[in-house]
C-alpha positions in Angstrom: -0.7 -1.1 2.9 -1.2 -0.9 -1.1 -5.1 -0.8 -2.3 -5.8 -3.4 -4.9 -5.6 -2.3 -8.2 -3.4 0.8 -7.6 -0.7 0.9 -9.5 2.3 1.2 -7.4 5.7 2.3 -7.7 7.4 -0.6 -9.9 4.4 -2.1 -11.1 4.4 -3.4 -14.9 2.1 -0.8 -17.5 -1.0 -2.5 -19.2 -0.4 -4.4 -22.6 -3.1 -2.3 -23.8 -2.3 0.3 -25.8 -2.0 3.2 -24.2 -5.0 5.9 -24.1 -7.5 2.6 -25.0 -8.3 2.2 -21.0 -11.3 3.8 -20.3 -13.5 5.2 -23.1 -15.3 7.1 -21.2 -12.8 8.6 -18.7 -9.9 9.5 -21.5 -11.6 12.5 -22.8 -11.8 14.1 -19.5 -8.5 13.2 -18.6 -6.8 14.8 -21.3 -9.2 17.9 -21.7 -10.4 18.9 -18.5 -8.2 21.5 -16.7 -5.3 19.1 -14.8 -5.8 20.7 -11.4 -9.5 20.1 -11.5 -9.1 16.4 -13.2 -6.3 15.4 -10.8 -9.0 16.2 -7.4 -12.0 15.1 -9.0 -10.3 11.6 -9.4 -8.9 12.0 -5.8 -12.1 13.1 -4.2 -13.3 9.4 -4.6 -10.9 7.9 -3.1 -10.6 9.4 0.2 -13.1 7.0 1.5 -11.0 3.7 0.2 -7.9 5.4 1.3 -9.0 6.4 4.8 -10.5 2.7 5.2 -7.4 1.4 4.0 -5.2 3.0 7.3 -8.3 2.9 9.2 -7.6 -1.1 10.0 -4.1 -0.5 11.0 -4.9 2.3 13.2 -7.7 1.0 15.4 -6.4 -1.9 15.9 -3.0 -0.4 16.8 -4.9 1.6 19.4 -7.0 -0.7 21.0 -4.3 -3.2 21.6 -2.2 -0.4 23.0 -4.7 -0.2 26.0 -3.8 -3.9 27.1 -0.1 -2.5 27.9 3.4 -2.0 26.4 4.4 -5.4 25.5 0.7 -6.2 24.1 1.7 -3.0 21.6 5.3 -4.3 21.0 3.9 -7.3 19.7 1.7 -5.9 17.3 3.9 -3.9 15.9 6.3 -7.1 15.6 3.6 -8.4 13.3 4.1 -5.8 10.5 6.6 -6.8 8.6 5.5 -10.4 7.9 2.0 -9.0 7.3 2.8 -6.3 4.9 5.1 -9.7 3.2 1.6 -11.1 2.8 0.0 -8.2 1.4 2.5 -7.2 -1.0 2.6 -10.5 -2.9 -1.5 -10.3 -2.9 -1.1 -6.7 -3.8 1.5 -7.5 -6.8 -1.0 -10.2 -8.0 -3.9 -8.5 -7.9 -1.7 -5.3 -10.2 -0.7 -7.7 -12.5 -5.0 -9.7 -13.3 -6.5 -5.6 -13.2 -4.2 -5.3 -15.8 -5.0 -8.3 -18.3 -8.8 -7.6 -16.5 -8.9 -4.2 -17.8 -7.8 -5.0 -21.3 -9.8 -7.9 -22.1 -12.4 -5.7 -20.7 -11.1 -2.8 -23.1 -11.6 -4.7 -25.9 -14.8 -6.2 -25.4 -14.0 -9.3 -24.0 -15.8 -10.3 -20.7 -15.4 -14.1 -21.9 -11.8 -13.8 -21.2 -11.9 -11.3 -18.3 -14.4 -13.9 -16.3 -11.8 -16.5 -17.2 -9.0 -14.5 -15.6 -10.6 -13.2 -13.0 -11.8 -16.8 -11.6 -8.5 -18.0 -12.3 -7.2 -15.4 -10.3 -9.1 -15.8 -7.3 -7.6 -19.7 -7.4 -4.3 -18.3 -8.0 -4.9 -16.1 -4.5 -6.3 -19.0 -2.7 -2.9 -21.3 -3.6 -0.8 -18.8 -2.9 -2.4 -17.6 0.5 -2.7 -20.1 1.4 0.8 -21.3 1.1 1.9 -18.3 2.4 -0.3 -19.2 5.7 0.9 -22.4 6.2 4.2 -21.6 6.0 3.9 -19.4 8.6 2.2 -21.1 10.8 4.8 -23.6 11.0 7.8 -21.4 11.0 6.1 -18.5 13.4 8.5 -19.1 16.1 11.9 -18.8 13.5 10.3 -16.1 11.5 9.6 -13.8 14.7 13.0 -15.0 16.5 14.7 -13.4 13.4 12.9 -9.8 13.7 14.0 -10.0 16.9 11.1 -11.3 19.1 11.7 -12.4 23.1 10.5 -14.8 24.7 8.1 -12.8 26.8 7.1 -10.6 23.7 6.7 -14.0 21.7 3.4 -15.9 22.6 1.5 -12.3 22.2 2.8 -12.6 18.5 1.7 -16.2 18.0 -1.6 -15.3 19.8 -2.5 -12.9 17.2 -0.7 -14.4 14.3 -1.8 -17.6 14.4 -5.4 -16.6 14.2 -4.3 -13.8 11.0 -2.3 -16.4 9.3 -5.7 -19.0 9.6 -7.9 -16.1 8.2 -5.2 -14.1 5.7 -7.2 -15.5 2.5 -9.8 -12.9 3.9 -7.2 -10.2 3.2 -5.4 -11.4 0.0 -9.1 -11.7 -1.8 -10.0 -8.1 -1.7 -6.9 -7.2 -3.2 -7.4 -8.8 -6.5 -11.3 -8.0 -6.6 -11.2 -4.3 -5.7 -9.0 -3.7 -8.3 -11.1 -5.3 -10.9 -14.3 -3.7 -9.4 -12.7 0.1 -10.4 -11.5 -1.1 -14.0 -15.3 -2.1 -14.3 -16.0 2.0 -13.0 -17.6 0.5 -10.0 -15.2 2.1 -7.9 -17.9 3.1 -5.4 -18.5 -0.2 -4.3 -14.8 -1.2 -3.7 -14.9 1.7 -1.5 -18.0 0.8 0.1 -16.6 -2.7 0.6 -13.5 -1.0 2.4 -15.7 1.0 4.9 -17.7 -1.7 5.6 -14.7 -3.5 6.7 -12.9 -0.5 8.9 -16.4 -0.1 10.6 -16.8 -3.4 11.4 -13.7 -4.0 12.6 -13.9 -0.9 14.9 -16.9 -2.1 16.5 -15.5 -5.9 17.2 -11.9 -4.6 18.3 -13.2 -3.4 21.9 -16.2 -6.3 22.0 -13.4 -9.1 21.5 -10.3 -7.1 23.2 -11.8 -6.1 25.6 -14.7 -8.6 26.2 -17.7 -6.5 26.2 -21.3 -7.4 25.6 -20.7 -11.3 27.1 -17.9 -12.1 24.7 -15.0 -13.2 26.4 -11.8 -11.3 26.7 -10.0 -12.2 24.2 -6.7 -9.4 23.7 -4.4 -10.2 21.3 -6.3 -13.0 20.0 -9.6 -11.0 19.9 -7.6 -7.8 18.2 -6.9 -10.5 15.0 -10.2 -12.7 15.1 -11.7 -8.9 14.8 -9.9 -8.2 11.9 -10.7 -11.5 10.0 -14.2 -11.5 10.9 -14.7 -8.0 9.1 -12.2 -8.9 5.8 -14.8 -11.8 5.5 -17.3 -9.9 5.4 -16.0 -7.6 3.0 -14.3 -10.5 0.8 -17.8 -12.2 0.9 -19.6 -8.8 -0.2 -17.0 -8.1 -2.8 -17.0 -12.1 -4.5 -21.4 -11.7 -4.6 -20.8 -8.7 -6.4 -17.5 -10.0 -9.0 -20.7 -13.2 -10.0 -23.7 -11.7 -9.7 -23.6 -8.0 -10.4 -20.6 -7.8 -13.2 -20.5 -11.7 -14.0 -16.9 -12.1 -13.7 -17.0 -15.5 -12.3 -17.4 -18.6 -13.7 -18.6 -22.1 -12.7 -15.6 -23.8 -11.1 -16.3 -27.3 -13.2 -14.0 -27.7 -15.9 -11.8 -24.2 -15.8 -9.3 -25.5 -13.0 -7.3 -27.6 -15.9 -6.9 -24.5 -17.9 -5.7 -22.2 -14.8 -1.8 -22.7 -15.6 -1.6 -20.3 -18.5 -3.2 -17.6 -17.1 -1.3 -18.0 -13.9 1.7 -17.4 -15.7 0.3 -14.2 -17.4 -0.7 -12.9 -14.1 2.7 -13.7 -12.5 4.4 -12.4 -15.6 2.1 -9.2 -15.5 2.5 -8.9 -11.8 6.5 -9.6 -10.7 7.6 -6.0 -11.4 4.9 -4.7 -9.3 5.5 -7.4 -6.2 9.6 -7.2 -6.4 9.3 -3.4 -5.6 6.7 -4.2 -2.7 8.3 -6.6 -1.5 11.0 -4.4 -0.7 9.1 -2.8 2.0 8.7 -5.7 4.5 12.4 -6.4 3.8 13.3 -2.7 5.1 10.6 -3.5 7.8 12.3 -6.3 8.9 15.9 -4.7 9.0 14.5 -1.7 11.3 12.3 -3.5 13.8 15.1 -5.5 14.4 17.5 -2.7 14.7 14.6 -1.1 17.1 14.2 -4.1 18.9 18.1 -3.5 20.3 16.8 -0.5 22.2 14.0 -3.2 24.1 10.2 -3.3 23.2 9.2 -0.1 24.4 11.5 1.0 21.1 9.4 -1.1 18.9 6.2 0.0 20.0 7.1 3.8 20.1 7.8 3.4 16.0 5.4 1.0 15.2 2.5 3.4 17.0 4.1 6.7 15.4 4.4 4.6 11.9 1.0 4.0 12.0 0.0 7.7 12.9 2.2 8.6 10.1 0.4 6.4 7.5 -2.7 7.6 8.4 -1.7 11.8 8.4 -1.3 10.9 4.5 -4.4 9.5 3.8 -5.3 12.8 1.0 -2.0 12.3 -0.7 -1.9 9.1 -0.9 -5.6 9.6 -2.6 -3.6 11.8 -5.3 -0.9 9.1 -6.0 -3.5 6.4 -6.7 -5.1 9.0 -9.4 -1.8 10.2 -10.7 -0.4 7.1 -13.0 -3.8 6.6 -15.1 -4.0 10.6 -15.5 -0.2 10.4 -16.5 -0.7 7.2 -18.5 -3.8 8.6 -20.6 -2.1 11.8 -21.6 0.9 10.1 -22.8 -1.3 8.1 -24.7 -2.7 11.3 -26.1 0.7 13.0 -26.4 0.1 15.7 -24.2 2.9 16.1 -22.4 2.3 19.8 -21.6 -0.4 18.3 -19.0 1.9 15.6 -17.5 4.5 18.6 -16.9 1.8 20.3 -15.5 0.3 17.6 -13.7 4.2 16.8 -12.2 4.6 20.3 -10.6 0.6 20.4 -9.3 1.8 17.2 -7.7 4.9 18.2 -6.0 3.8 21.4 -5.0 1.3 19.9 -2.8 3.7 17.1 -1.6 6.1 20.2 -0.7 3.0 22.0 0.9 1.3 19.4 2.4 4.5 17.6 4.1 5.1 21.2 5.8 1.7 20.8 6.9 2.0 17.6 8.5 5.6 18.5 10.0 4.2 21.2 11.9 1.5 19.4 13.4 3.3 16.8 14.2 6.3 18.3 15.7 4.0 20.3 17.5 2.0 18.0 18.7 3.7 14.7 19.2 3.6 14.7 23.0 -0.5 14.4 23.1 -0.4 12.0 20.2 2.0 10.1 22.1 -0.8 9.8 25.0 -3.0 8.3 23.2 -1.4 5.2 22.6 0.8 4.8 25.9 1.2 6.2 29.8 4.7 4.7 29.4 7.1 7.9 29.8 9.8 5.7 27.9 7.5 5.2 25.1 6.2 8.1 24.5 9.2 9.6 25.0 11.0 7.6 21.7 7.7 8.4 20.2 8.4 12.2 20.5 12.0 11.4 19.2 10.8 9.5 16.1 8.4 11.9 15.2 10.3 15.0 15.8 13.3 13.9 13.6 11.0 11.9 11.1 8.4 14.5 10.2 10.7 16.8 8.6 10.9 14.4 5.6 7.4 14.2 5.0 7.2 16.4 2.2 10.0 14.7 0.2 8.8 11.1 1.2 5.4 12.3 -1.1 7.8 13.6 -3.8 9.5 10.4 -4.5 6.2 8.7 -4.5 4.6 11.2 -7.2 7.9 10.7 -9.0 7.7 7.0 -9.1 3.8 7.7 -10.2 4.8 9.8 -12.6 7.7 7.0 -14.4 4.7 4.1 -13.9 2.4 6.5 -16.3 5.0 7.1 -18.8 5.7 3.4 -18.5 9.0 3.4 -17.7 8.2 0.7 -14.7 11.4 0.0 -13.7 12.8 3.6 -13.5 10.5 3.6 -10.3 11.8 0.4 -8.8 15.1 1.5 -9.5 14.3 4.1 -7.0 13.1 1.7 -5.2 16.1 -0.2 -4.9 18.1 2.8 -4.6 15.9 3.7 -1.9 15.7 0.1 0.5 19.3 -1.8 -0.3 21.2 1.6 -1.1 20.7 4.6 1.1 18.0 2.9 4.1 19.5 -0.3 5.3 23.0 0.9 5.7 22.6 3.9 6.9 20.3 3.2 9.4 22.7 0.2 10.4 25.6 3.1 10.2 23.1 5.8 12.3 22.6 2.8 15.5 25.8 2.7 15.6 27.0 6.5 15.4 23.7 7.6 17.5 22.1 4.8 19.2 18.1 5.3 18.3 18.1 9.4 17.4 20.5 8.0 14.5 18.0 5.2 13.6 15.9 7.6 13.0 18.0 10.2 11.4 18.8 7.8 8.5 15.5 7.6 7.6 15.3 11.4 7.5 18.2 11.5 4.7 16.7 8.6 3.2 13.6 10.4 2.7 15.0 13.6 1.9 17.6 12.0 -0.5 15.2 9.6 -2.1 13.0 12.7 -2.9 15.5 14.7 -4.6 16.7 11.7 -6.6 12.6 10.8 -7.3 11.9 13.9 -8.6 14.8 15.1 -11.0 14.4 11.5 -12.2 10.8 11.9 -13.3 11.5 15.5 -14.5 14.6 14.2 -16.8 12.3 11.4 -18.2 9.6 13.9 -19.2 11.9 15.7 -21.3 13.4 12.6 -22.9 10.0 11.6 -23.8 9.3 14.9 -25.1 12.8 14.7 -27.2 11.8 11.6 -28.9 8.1 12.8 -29.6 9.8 15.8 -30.9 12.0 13.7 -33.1 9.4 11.5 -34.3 7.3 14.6 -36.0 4.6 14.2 -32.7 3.7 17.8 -30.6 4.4 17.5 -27.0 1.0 19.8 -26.9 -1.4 18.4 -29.3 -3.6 15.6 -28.6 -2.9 12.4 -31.1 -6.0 12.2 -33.4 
């Protein structure tokens, strides 16, 4: 999942100009030394970031106790509910944007406006979105390759996210907002709150502890809404009363249209290279779901596991575009070079890291999420051919990080394209056929490794074109702009 706010690989830059985000932060950011700017602007973040994959996770486990098919199901789920969360994600990019400008500029007239008006925006389009599927669940989850035992353990859960997903898609246009206001403490707060809470309802409703009745699949999703309520809820008191971003909803919802096409405008890059993810989601677990639902809950527990090993750099990648963006702004493109091999260095580092463990110690991650020796043994498989792309899975991702903060926006979706539609889909559908599951996963190996390569000569190539034209244009790749 992508934390509100975040710029993200394809999203659109801000139509401030650039350098005039944060008055406060932009000294430190092109001063300070880069290693120390780039972890004390990670540090923060850990917490949001660990809440973020924190849901997933939990969930993931708990349900995994009810049984094979019960895990199956859930992991069936993903790619319709990462769907959901992109197009919240993208729309929420696109209002922190125009948020953070009016803001810049001393306008909190306008940034109330366009905050309330997208909140409504949210609520139509959630809500849409939910109804949608709740009609079509049966046709949607037929085509990812659902059976019709696995099928009314998708609806249970489903229907009660789909009847609560405005309690997801709300946070991720007011978290975002909350850290262009420098209140970036309470959107993590708000995101701990939420994995807590959910961790102590998933066995209570599961399970049906403490008098509540056992609930399973239905109990692992009522879980989850009840605790992104309670964050939403938290996080809309603070948007009116703290900041006083929200206005009276008398007489603004005739003048919502324009700045719902601002936000949409603002916002498309961002949620057209998202929404590439659930697409490749979709392609694989149905792919998977040839080799029976012991296949689908293998990856969809191990893809989980893997989200959550890259928790720290994932913390790095949300810091990385503003610290590249600011220095650009400032011209100091010795820092962004800098910056660019800090980054991949760890990726490298830390991606060797992470192989080790988890080659080494699939089999007892594998047990805590099944007792089924076919499961766990895919699980092995998909982690021990997997993990050795790690480290160049980060690199594209600090690549594309990099191209966002020299606002080149759709260099990064590019690669995203390249990425999905290019190198994933077809050779994964090339790999089932050449190597059954082992070649599933294989192609996501050269994907990853391939994808990295092409990432990072990319981002290094458009450093030193920027650089050229500064050079050209009389401005010092070294010297701050005045």
């Amino acid at each position: 999942a992508t934390t509100a706010g975040a710029t993200t690989p394809g999203s659109a830059p801000s139509d401030s100009p650039p350098g005039s985000r944060s008055r406060t932060a932009g000294p430190a950011l092109v001063h300070r030394g880069v290693g120390r700017t780039l972890v004390g602007m990670a540090v923060p973040m850990l917490a949001g970031t660990f809440a973020m994959n924190a849901y997933s996770i939990t969930d993931t486990w708990f349900v995994s106790q009810l049984g094979t098919r019960p895990l199956a199901a859930m992991s069936f789920t993903f790619p319709v509910v990462m769907m959901i969360s992109c197009v919240a994600g993208g729309l929420g990019n696109g209002l922190t944007m125009l948020v953070s400008h009016a803001l810049g500029r001393g306008d909190r007239t306008t940034a109330a406006r366009l905050t309330t008006h997208g909140l409504l925006l949210m609520v139509a389009v959630t809500l849409t979105l939910a109804g949608l599927g709740m009609v079509f669940i049966g046709p949607i989850f037929r085509q990812l390759g659902v059976d019709d035992a696995t099928l009314p353990l998708v609806e249970q859960y489903m229907n009660i996210w789909f009847a609560g997903a405005l309690t997801m898609s709300l946070p991720h246009v007011g978290n975002g907002i909350l850290i262009s206001l420098g209140d970036s403490r309470a959107a993590s707060r708000l995101m701990v709150l939420g994995t807590v809470l959910n961790a102590i309802l998933d066995p209570i409703m599961i399970f049906g502890l403490l008098g509540f009745p056992r609930l399973e699949m239905r109990g692992a999703a009522l879980a989850t809404v009840i605790s992104q309520a309670t964050s939403a809820l938290w996080l809309l008191t603070l948007l009116a009363r703290k900041h006083g971003l929200l206005q009276s909803p008398g007489g603004i919802v005739r003048d919502c249209l324009p700045s719902w096409r601002r936000i949409v405008a603002m916002g498309s890059p961002s949620i057209l290279s998202m929404m590439l993810m659930p697409l490749s989601a979709s392609v694989i677990t149905r792919l998977l779901g040839g080799f029976g639902h012991e296949a689908v809950a293998a990856a969809g527990a191990a893809g989980r596991i893997e989200m959550f090993a890259f928790v720290i750099p994932m913390a790095l990648g949300m810091s990385l575009t503003p610290f590249m963006s600011q220095n650009f702004g400032a011209r100091r493109l010795d820092r962004i070079r800098e910056a660019l091999r800090l980054a991949m260095i760890f990726a490298l580092l830390y991606g060797a890291l992470m192989t080790a463990l988890f080659v080494t110690l699939a089999p007892w991650i594998a047990s805590w999420f099944t007792q089924d020796p076919k499961v766990a043994a895919i699980f092995v498989t998909y982690t021990r051919i997997i993990a050795f792309g790690y480290g160049a899975l980060e690199v594209q991702r600090y690549g594309s990080f990099t191209l966002n903060g020299l606002h080149k926006p759709l260099s990064s979706t590019a690669i995203s394209v390249i990425r999905v539609l290019v190198v994933l889909i077809p050779l994964s559908t090339l790999g089932v056929r050449v190597d059954g599951i082992r070649g599933l996963f294989a192609a996501r190996l050269i994907t990853d490794l391939s994808c990295g390569t092409l990432s990072i000569l990319w981002a290094w190539w458009a450093v030193r074109r920027v650089t050229a034209a500064l050079a050209l244009s009389g401005s010092s790749g070294s010297t701050p702009r005045r």
